[in-house]
C-alpha distance (Angstrom), angle and dihedral (degrees) to the residues before:
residue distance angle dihedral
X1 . . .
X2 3.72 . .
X3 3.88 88.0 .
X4 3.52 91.3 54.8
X5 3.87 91.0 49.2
X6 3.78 89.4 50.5
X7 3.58 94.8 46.6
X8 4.26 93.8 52.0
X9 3.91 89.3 40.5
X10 4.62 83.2 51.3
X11 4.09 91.5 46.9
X12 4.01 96.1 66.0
X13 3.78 91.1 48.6
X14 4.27 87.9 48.5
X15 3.92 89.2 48.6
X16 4.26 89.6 47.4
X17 3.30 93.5 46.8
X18 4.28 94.9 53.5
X19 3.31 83.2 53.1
X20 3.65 93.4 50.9
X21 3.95 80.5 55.3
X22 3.31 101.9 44.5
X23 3.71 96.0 51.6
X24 3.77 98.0 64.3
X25 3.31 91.1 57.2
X26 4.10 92.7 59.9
X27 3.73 86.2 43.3
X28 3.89 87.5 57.9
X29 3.86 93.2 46.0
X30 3.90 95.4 47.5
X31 4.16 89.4 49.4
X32 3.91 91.5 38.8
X33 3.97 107.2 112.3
X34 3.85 83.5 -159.4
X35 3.74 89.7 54.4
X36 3.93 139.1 100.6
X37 4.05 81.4 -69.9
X38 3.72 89.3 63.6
X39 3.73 93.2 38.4
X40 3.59 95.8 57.2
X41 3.54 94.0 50.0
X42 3.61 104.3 58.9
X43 4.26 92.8 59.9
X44 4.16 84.5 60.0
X45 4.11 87.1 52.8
X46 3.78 93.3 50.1
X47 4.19 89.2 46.9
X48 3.58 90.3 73.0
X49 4.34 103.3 99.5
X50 3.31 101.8 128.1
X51 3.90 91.7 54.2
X52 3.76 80.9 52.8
X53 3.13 96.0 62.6
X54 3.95 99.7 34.6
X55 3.76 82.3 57.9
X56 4.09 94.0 51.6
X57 3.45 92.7 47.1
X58 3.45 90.0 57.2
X59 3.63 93.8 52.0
X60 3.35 94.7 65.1
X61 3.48 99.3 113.8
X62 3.87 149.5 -81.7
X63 3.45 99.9 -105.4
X64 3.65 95.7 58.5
X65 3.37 96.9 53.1
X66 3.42 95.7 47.6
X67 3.95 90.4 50.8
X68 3.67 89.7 55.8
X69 3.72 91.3 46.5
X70 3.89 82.2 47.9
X71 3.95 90.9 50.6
X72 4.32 86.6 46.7
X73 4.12 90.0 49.5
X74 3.75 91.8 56.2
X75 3.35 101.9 45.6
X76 3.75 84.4 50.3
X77 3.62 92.0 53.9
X78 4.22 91.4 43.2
X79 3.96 81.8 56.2
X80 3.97 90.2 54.3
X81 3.51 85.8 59.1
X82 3.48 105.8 118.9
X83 4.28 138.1 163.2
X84 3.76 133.8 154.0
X85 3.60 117.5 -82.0
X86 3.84 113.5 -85.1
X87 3.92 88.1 26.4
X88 3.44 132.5 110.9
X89 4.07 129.5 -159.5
X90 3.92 107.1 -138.1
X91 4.35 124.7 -162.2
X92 3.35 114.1 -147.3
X93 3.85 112.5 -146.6
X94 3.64 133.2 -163.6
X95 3.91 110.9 147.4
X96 3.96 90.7 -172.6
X97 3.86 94.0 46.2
X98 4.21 112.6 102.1
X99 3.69 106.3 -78.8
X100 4.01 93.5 -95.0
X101 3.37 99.6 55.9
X102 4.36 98.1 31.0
X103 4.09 80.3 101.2
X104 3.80 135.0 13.5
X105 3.72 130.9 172.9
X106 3.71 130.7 -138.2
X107 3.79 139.2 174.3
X108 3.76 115.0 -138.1
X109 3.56 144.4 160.6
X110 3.93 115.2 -87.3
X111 4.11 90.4 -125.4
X112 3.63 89.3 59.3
X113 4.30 109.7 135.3
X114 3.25 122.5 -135.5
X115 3.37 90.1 -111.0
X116 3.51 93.5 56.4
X117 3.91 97.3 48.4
X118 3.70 90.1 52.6
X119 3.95 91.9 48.2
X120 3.93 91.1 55.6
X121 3.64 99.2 38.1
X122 3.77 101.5 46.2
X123 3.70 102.9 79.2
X124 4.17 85.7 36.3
X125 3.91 83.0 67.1
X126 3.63 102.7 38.4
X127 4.30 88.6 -110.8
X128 3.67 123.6 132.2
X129 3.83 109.2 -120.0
X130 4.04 88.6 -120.9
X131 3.78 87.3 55.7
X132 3.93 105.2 41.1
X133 3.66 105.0 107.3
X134 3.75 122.4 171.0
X135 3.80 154.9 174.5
X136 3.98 140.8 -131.9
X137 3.46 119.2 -161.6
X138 3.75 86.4 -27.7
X139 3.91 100.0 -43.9
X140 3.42 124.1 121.1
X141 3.88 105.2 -131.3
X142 3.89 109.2 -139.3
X143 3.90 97.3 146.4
X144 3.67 102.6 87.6
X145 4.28 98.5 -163.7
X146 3.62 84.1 59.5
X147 3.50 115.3 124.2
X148 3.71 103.1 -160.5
X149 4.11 100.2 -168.5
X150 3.41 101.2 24.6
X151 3.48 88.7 118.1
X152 4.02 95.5 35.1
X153 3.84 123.4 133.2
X154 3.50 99.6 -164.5
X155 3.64 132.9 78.3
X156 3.79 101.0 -128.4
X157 3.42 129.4 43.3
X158 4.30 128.1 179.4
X159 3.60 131.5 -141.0
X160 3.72 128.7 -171.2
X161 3.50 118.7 -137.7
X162 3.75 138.9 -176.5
X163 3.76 141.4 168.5
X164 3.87 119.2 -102.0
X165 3.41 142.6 120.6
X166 3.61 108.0 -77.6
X167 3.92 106.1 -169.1
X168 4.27 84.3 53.7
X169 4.12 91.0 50.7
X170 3.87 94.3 46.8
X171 3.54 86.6 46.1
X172 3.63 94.0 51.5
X173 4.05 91.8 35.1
X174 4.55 87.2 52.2
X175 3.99 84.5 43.4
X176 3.51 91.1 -139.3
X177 4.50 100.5 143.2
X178 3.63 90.1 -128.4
X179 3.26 153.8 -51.8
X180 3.41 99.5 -34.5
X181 3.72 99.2 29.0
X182 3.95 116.8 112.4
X183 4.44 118.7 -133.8
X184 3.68 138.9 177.3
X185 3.64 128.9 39.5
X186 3.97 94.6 -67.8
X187 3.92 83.8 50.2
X188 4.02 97.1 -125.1
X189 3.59 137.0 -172.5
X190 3.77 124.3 -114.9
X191 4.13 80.3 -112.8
X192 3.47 92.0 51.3
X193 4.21 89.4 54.1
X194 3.84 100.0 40.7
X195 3.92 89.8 42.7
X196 4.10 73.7 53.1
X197 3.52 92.4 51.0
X198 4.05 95.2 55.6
X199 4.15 91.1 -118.3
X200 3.46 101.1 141.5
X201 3.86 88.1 169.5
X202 3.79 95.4 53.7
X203 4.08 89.1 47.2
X204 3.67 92.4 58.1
X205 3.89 85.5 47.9
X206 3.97 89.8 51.1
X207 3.87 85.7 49.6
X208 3.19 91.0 59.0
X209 3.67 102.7 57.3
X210 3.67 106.4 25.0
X211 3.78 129.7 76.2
X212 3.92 123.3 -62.5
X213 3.73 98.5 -116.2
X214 3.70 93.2 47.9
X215 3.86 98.2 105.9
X216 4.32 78.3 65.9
X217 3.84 100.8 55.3
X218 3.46 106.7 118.9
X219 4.33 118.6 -154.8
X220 3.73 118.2 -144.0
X221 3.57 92.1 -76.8
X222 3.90 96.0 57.4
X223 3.44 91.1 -113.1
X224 3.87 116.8 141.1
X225 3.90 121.1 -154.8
X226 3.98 89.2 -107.2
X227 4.02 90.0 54.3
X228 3.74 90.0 46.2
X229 4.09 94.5 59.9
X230 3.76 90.6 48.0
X231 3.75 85.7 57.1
X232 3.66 91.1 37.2
């Protein structure tokens, strides 16, 4: 009997001191940097895909962020833009004109004529009004009432210019063979078209050259240059 006592009294201090073992060992796990600590850590580094792809779409490259900055700036600048109602900022561009005058920049009202925009501009670009030929939106501007953005919505407009001898080119553009020479179906005079044309500058230039009894001619019609710019 006292054996049996001893040995019941010896088993609690056996299963104490397993646990005294066994305990360590957790202790070593739970301070372990290579442990389930560690382990759980590493899925929350791998979850990170959308940063990923933040980060490559960020890498995409300095130029194309600085285009789009580019694109911002100018659309900026476009919305600086700014002229008094019924006005209309007009560039003046001549790529083979000396640097200070290939393009110029002036403010004018949109019921400007062509006539007029060439008379204020011609001295601004270092072109004699005689010579100052130029284009809108690809048309050669002969008629001289013409008001070319009168009816204009924007608040720039661009006109390219060049230096040539007008009087020749609308005599070549109205096909007439000179200054005397007779075109068209009512067979008129390169007076009868510029008187047309409301140039009183390039009519006294045509006077000039051509034939005395030119302001008589009459076209098919009757109609003599002088009758023509009433009309006109």
């Amino acid at each position: 009997e006292e054996e049996e006592e001893e040995e019941a009294h010896d088993e609690p201090d056996e299963q104490q001191a397993e646990a005294g073992e066994e305990e360590p060992q957790n202790e070593d796990a739970a301070a372990s940097p290579d442990g389930e600590a560690a382990a759980s850590a590493e899925p929350a580094e791998e979850a990170k895909p959308e940063e990923a792809e933040e980060a490559e779409a960020g890498a995409e490259g300095p130029g194309e962020a600085a285009a789009a900055d580019g694109e911002q700036d100018k659309t900026k600048k476009k919305s600086k833009v700014k002229c008094p109602e019924g006005s209309i900022w007009i560039h003046m561009e001549n790529r083979k004109a000396p640097e200070k005058f290939r393009h110029k920049k002036f403010l004018i009202s949109k019921e400007t004529s062509v006539t007029d925009i060439r008379k204020m501009t011609c001295q601004k670009i270092g072109c004699p009004y005689r010579e100052l030929h130029f284009e809108i939106d690809g048309k050669q501007q002969w008629v001289g009432r013409v008001m070319p953005f009168k009816d204009s919505e924007e608040v720039e407009g661009r006109i390219k210019w060049k230096k040539a001898k007008r009087l020749v080119k609308f005599i070549e553009a109205k096909k007439t063979g000179g200054l005397n020479g007779r075109a068209g179906r009512h067979k008129r005079t390169i007076l009868h078209y510029t008187a047309i044309a409301g140039d009183l500058e390039m009519c006294d230039e045509v006077l000039t050259y051509c034939e005395a009894d030119m302001v008589n001619v009459r076209d098919l019609l009757g109609e003599t240059a002088l009758t023509l710019a009433a009309v006109a």
